[in-house]
Structure formats: structure tokens, C-alpha cells
N, C-alpha and C positions, 0 to 999 in steps of 0.2 A: 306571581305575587299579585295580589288584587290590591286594588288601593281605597282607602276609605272615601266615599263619596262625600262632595266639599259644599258647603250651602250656598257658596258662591259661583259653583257652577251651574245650580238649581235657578234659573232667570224667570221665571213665571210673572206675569202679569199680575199684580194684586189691585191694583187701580184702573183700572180703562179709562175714566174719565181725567185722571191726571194724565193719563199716555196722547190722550186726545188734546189735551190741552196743549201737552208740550208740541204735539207736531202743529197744532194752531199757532203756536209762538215762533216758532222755526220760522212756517210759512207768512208768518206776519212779518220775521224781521227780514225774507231775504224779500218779500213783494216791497217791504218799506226801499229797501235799499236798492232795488231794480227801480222803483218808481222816480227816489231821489235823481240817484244818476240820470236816465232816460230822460224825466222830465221837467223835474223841480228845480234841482241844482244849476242844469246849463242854464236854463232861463234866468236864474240870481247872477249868473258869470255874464250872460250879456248884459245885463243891466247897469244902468249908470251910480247900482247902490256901491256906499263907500267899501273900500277892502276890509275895515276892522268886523263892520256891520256883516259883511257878504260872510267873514270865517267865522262870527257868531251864528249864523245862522245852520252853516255848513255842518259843525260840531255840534249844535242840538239835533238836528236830521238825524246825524249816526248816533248820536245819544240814545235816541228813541230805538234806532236798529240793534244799537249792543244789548238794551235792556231786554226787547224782545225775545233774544239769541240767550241770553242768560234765563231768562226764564222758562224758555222752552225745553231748554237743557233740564234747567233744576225739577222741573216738572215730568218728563219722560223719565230721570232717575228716580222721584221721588213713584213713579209708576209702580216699579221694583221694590218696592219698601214695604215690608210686611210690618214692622213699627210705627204705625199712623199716630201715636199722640207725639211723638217726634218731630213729624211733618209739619202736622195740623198748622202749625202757627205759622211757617212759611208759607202755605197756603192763605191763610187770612192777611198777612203779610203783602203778597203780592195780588191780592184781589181787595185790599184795601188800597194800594198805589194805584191798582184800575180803574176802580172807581172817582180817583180823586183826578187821572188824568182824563176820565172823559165829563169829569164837572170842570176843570180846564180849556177841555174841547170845545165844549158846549156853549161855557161861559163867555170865553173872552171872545168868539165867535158871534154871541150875542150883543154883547155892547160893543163891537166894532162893525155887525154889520149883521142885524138881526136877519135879515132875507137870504144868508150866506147859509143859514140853519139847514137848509137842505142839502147843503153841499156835503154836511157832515154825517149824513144819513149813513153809506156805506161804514163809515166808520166806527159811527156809532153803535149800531147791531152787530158789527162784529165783535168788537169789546165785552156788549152785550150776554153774547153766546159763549165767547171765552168763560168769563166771567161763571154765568152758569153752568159751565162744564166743570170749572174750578169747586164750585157748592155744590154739586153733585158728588164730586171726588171726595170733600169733605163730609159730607152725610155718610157715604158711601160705608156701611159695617161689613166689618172682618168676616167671613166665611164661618160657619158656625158657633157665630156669634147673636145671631142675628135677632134671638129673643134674648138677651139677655139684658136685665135688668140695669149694670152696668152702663151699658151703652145706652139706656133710652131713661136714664135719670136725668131729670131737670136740676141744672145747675145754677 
């Protein structure tokens, strides 16, 4: 007995730039969370800052780790997703949180200690390239599709 072939067995790549994105977010949140532990975090534990202050600080660190890890995920599955106006918004979604967390980065970096701006460098460009792989994934038109009138209407 032959059995009917399942669409859900068919895993095909529809996005490469969302698939890139997600293993960038993976890689971002476990480099975040290797860097925490190894280097950020003991240093807050030896210090003479207060306990409330030290686990505010400790829970935004992993904050920024889980975010990462959620998005990497939501982005490697939305890979798989032949339904792009679906997506789309989770994508402008979290490349709109991007953006506002590296005008975050940048800013309060700046008015607390403008010559720290280079410090921010590594982090900055990689957001950066995230980010662009993300509008690349959203550009990105469906496979014979790609004249189509539809998709290249100004809205």
C-alpha cells in the first residue's frame, strides 16, 4: 500500500535569508550567554554593587539571550514557510525591535560616555547584517513569481 505524500514531510528551503537570520540569532544568543557567564556576570558578582541592582542586571543579560533564541527559532521556521504574507509582519516586527534596540545601544552609550562608541562597534554591525538579511528575506519573491505584477505593486 503506497501512502499519500504529506506537505509536511516536503521541508524545502523557501527563504535562505530568514534561515540565515535564524542561525545568526541562535549564534547571537548562545555567544550572548557564553560571554555573560565567562565574563560579564562574575565581574557584577565580585563587585561591591547592591544584590537587588546585581539581579536586575543579571535578568536583563538573559533577557536579551532568550530574545535572541526566540528569534532565531521564529526565523529558521519561518524559513519553511511557503505563505510569506503571513510572515512578513513578524519579520518587520522583529527587525523593527532591532532597530530600536541598537538606537538603545548607541544612545544611552552616547550620553553616558560618548568615547565608549567604539566599544559598540562589534555589535553594532552585527545587528546591522542581521537586520539586512531579515530585508533581504522580506524582499525575497516566491519562485515563479518573480514578474509578477502583484508582488511589484506599489502600495
Amino acid at each position: 500500500m503506497e501512502y499519500p505524500r504529506r506537505d509536511v514531510l516536503d521541508m524545502k528551503i523557501k527563504n535562505p535569508y530568514y534561515l540565515i537570520a535564524g542561525i545568526l540569532a541562535v549564534l547571537f544568543a548562545i555567544t550572548h550567554a557564553w560571554n555573560g557567564q565567562s565574563a560579564v556576570l562574575p565581574i557584577l558578582h565580585a563587585s561591591e554593587i547592591a544584590l537587588d541592582s546585581e539581579i536586575i542586571f543579571t535578568y536583563v543579560w538573559h533577557i536579551i539571550t532568550a530574545e535572541n533564541l526566540v528569534y532565531g527559532i521564529a526565523f529558521i521556521c519561518m524559513a519553511f514557510q511557503g505563505e510569506r504574507s503571513k510572515i512578513r509582519a513578524v519579520a518587520w516586527l522583529i527587525v523593527s525591535l532591532l532597530i530600536v534596540r541598537l538606537m538603545v545601544i548607541l544612545g544611552i552609550t552616547a550620553v553616558q560616555n560618548v568615547s565608549a562608541l567604539t566599544e559598540t562597534v562589534v555589535d553594532s554591525v552585527a545587528i546591522v547584517f542581521y537586520v539586512i538579511f531579515i530585508l533581504l528575506g522580506i524582499r525575497m519573491k516566491p519562485k515563479g513569481l518573480k514578474d509578477s505584477k502583484l508582488l511589484s505593486s506599489k502600495r
